[in-house]
C-alpha positions in Angstrom: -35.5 -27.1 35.6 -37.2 -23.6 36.1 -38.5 -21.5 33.3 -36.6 -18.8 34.4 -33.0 -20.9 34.7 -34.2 -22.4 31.0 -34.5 -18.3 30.2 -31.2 -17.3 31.4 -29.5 -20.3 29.6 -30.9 -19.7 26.1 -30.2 -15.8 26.5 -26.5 -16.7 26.8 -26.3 -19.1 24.5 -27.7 -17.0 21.7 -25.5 -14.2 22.8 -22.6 -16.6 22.5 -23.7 -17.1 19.2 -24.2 -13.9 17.9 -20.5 -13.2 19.4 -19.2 -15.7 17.0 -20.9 -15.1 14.1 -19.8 -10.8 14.6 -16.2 -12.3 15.1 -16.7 -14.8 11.9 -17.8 -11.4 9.8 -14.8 -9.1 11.3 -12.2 -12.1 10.3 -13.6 -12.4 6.8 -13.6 -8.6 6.0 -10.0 -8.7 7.2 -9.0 -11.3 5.5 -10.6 -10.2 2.0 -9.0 -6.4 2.7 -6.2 -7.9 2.9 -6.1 -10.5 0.1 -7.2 -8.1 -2.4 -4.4 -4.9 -1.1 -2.2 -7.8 -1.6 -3.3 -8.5 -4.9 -3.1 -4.8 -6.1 0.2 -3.8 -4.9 1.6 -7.1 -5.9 0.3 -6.1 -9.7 1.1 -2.4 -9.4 4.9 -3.3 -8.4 5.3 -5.5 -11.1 3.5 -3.4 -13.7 5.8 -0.5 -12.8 9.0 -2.4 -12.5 8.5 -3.8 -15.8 8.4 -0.3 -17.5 10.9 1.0 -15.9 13.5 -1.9 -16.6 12.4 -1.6 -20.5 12.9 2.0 -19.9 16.6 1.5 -18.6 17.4 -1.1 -21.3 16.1 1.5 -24.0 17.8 4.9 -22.2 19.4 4.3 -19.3 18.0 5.3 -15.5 17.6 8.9 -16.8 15.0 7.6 -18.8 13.7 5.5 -16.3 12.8 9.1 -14.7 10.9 10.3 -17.4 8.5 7.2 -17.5 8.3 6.8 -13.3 7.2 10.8 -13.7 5.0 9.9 -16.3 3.2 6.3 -15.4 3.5 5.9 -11.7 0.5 7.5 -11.0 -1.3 6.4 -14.0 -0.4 2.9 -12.8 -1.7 3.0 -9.4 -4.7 4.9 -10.9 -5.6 1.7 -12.6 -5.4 -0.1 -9.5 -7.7 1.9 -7.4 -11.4 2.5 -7.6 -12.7 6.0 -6.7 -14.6 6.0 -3.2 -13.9 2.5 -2.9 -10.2 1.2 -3.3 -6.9 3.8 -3.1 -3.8 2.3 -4.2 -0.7 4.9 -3.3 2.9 5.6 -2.4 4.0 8.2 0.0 7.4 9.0 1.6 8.7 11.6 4.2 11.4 12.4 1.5 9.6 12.5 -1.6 10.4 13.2 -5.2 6.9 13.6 -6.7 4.5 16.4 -3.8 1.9 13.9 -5.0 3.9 11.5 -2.6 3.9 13.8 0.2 3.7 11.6 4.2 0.1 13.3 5.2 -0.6 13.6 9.1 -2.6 10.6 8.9 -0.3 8.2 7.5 2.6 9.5 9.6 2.1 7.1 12.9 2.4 4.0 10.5 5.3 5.3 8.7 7.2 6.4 11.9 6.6 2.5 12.9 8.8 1.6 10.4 11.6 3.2 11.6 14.4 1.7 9.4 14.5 -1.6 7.1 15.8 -3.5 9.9 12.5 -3.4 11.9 10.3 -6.2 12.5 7.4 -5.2 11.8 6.5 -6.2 8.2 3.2 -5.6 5.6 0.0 -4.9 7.9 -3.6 -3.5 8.2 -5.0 -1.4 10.5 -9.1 -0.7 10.8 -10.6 3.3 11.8 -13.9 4.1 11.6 -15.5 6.8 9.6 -19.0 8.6 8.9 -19.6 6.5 5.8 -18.2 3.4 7.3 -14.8 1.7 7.9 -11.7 2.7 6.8 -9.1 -0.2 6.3 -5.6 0.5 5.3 -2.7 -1.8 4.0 0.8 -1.0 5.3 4.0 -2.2 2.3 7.1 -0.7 3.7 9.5 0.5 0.3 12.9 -0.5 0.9 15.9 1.1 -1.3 17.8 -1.5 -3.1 20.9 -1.6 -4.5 19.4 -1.3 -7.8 17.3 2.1 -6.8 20.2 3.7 -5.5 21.5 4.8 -9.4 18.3 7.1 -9.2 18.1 7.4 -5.4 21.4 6.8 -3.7 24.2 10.0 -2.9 24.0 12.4 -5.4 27.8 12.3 -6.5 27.2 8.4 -7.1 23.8 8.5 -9.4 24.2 7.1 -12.5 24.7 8.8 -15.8 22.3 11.6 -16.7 19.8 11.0 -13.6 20.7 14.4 -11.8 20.3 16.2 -15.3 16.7 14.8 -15.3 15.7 15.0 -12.1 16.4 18.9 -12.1 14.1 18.7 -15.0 11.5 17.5 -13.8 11.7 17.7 -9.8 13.5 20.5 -9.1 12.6 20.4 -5.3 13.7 16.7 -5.5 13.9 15.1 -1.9 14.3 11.7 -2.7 18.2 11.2 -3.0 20.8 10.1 -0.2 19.1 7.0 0.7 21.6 3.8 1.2 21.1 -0.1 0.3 18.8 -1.1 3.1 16.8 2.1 3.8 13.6 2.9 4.2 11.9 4.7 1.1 9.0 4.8 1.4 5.2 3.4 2.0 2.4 1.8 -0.3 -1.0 2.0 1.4 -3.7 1.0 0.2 -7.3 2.5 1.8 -10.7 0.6 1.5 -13.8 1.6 1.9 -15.9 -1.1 3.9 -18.5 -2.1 3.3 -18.8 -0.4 0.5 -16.0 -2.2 -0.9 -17.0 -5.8 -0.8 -18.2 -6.4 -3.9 -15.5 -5.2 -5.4 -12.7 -7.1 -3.0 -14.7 -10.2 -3.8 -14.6 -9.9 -7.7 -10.5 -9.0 -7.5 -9.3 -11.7 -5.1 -11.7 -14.7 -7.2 -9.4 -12.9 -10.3 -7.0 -13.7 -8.4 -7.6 -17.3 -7.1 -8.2 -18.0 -10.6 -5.1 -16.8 -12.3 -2.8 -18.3 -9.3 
């Protein structure tokens, strides 16, 4: 065979190579973004859910208010890592401006449409100066149960418009029926920057199944 034929051949076959080993990388940053977004919204939810139900059981949904006011930012604080891992919630129609839909989050949000669409949980990839900028898409879906502090405002339960005057007095967040969509939890990671990080969380994770 000719030297230069033998050439050509190896200079594919490394680039071949190197093609698989960039797609091996991409695939394993994906898949660890997405484990450990999983992982943190999965513990945030329940973290929050369990406060507020104690909440309820102690005061009723008008103090549910009080402590969602109080800890739901605390809570997802806990879950995020400044510069490296966001954890938050945002809404078109929101109750807390902290929660305010920003122009960059708006395309994923419109994708949701309603409840009934298809498209579930995803991540999408964007490229910044320090980096890459992964985000985690969790659609937040009323349910029956979220309508006594979210649902019409002649059918809220007991004490919840009181409160909410109180403390949100530009409140946006009522009206919503069984089945709607809420809302949005994204989470934003930093990447690289972030590996070390995702790795420690979703090992936690693997070892506390």
């Amino acid at each position: 065979m000719k030297p230069v034929m033998i050439a050509t051949m190896l200079c594919l076959l490394l680039m071949g190579c190197g093609g698989e080993q960039e797609t091996s990388r991409v695939d394993d940053a994906d898949q660890l973004c997405e484990a450990a977004a999983k992982t943190a919204l999965g513990d945030m939810s329940r973290e929050l859910k369990s406060e507020l139900m104690a909440a309820v059981n102690d005061g009723g949904f008008a103090e549910a208010i009080s402590v969602c006011s109080e800890r739901a930012h605390e809570i997802a604080a806990a879950h995020s890592e400044p510069g490296l891992f966001l954890v938050k919630r945002v809404s078109d129609r929101f109750r807390n401006p902290d929660n305010t839909l920003t122009p960059e989050l708006q395309g994923a949000f419109a994708g949701y449409g309603q409840a009934e669409t298809s498209m579930g949980p995803h991540g999408e990839w964007s490229d910044t100066e320090a980096g890459r900028l992964y985000r985690y898409y969790q659609p937040i879906v009323a349910g029956k149960l979220c309508l006594n502090c979210h649902g019409a405002t002649d059918q809220l339960a007991d004490g919840v418009a009181e409160r909410l005057a109180e403390l949100y007095p530009e409140d946006r967040a009522t009206g919503y029926r069984e089945g709607d969509l809420r809302g949005m939890a994204v989470v934003e990671i930093n990447w690289p920057a972030a590996r070390a990080l995702l790795t420690e969380m979703t090992a936690a994770d693997k070892a506390n199944p």
